[in-house]
C-alpha positions in Angstrom: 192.8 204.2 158.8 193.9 207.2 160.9 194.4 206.8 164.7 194.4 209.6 167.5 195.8 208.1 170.9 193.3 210.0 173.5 194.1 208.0 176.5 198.0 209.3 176.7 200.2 209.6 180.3 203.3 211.9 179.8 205.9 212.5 182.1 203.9 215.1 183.9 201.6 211.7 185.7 204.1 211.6 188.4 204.7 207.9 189.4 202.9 206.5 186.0 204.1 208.5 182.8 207.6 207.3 181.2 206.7 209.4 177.8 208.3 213.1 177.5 206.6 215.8 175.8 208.7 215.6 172.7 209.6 212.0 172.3 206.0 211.4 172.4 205.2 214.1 169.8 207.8 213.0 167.3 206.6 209.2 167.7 203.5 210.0 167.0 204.6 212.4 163.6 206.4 208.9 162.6 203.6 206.9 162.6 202.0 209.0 160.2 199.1 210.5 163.0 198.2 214.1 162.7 196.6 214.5 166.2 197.4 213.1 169.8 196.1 214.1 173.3 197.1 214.6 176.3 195.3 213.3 179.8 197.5 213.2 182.2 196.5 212.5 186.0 194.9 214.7 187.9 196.7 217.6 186.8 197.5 220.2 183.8 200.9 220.8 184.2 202.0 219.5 180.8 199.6 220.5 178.0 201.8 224.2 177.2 204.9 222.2 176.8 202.8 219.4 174.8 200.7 222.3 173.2 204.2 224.4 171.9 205.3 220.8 171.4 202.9 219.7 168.7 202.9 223.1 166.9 206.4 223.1 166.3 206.0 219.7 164.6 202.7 219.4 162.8 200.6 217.7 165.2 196.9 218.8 166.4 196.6 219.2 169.9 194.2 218.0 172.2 194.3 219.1 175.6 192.7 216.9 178.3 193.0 215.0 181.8 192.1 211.7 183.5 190.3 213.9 186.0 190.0 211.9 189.2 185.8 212.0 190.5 184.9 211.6 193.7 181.0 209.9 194.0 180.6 212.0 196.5 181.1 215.9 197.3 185.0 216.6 197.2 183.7 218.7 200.8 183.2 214.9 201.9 186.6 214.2 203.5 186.0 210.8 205.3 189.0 207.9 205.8 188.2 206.9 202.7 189.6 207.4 199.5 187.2 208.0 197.0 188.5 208.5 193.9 187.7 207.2 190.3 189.1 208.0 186.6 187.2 209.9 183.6 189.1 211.3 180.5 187.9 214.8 180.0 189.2 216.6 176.5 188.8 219.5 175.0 186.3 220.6 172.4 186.9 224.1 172.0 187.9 227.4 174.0 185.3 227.0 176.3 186.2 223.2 177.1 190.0 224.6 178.2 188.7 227.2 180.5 186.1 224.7 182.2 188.7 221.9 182.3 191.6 224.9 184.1 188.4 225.5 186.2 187.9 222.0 187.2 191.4 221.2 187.6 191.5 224.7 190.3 188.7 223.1 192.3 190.2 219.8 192.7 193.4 221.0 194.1 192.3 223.8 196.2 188.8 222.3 197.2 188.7 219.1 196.8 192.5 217.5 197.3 192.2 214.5 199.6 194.9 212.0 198.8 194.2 213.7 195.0 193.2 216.6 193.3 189.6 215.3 193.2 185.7 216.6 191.6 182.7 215.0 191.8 180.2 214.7 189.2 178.4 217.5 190.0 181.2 219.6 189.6 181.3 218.0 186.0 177.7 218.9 185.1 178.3 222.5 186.2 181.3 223.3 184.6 180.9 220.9 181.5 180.4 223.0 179.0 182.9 222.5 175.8 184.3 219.4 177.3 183.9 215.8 175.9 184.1 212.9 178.6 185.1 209.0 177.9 184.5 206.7 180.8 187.8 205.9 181.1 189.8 202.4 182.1 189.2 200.1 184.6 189.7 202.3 187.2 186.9 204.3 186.2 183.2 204.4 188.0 181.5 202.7 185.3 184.1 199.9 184.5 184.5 199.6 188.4 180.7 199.1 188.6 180.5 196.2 185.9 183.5 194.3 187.3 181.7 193.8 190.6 178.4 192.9 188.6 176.6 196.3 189.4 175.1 197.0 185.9 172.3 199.1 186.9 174.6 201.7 188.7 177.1 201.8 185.1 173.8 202.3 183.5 172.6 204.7 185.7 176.1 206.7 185.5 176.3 206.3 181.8 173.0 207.8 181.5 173.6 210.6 183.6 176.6 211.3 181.6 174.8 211.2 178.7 172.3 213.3 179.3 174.9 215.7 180.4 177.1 215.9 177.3 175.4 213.8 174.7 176.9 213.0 171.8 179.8 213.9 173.2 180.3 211.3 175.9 181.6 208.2 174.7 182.2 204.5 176.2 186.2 203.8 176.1 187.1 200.4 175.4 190.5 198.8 175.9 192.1 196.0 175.5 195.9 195.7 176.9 194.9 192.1 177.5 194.3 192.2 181.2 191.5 189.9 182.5 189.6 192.2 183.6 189.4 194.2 180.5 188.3 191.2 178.5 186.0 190.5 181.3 184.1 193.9 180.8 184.3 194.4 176.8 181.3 192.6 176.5 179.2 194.2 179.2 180.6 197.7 177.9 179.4 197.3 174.4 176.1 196.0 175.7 176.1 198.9 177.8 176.5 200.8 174.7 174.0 199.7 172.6 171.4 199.6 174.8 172.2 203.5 175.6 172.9 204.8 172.2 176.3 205.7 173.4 179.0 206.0 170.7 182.3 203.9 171.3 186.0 204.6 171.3 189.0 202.6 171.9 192.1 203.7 173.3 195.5 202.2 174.4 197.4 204.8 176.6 200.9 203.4 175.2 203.7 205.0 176.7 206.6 206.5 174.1 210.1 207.0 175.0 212.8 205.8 177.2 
């Protein structure tokens, strides 16, 4: 059964990513996969190198970020920091532009401890871009593991209605408590939706 990793840090998510560009590739060209993705935090400064990268060695590209989203406007600057993940890819031509777009606004507009957009943001300049709702630092998972299942309904259906069929529920399992904690209310969340599923790993290649 073929396996994309979607959920992947690189060198370029300063203080997280221990993978370079091209140890990752090749890993991935061992394993047998013939596409792999790149979401690294916050930022774009790695997909050209990762894009050249996977050219020269067979791989399909896919070009993404863990966007960080703000609930609130990123013109909301309070003390606190308001912040949470979402894994935007690329679908197509349009996706990249929107997603350089997005990535512009956080760091010239909306920087505040991190280059942050809110969810407004997203609707506006979704176009071409398909969204996962990320790990547990993401609103929705946030939202289940302090038992608010209405507002990770609420968000998931706003998403969906956004992008449709292309938003999709992440599930992961590194074996953290609180992951297993959420699996179930995630898939319940899920079904009761209509929302497709997709499980990632983020596993980090290399030295």
């Amino acid at each position: 059964m073929q396996f994309t990793h979607l959920h992947v840090h690189t060198e370029y998510s300063l203080l997280d990513g221990a993978a370079r560009i091209s140890e990752l590739v090749s890993r991935a060209k061992e394993l047998g996969m013939t596409s792999l993705a790149i979401t690294d935090h916050g930022s774009m400064y790695g997909v050209i190198d990762f894009y050249k990268e996977c050219m020269k060695q067979g791989i399909k590209p896919i070009i993404g970020m863990e966007a960080y989203v703000s609930q609130r406007s990123i013109f909301d600057k309070s003390t606190a920091r308001d912040y949470a993940h979402l894994i935007l890819l690329c679908k197509n031509e349009t996706g990249y532009k929107n997603l350089m777009k997005l990535s512009s606004i956080a760091f010239v507009d909306g920087f505040y401890y991190k280059p942050r957009i809110d969810y407004d943001l997203l609707e506006k300049y979704g176009d071409g871009l398909i969204v996962l709702s990320a790990c547990l630092a993401g609103d929705i998972p946030q939202f289940l593991l302090n038992g608010r299942y209405d507002d990770a309904k609420e968000l998931a259906m706003r998403l969906k209605n956004r992008f449709g069929e292309d938003f999709y529920i992440e599930l992961q399992n590194h074996g953290i408590p609180e992951q297993l904690q959420i699996l179930p209310e995630l898939d319940r969340l899920a079904k009761e939706l209509s929302i497709k599923t997709v499980a990632t790993n983020a596993i980090h290649y290399g030295n």
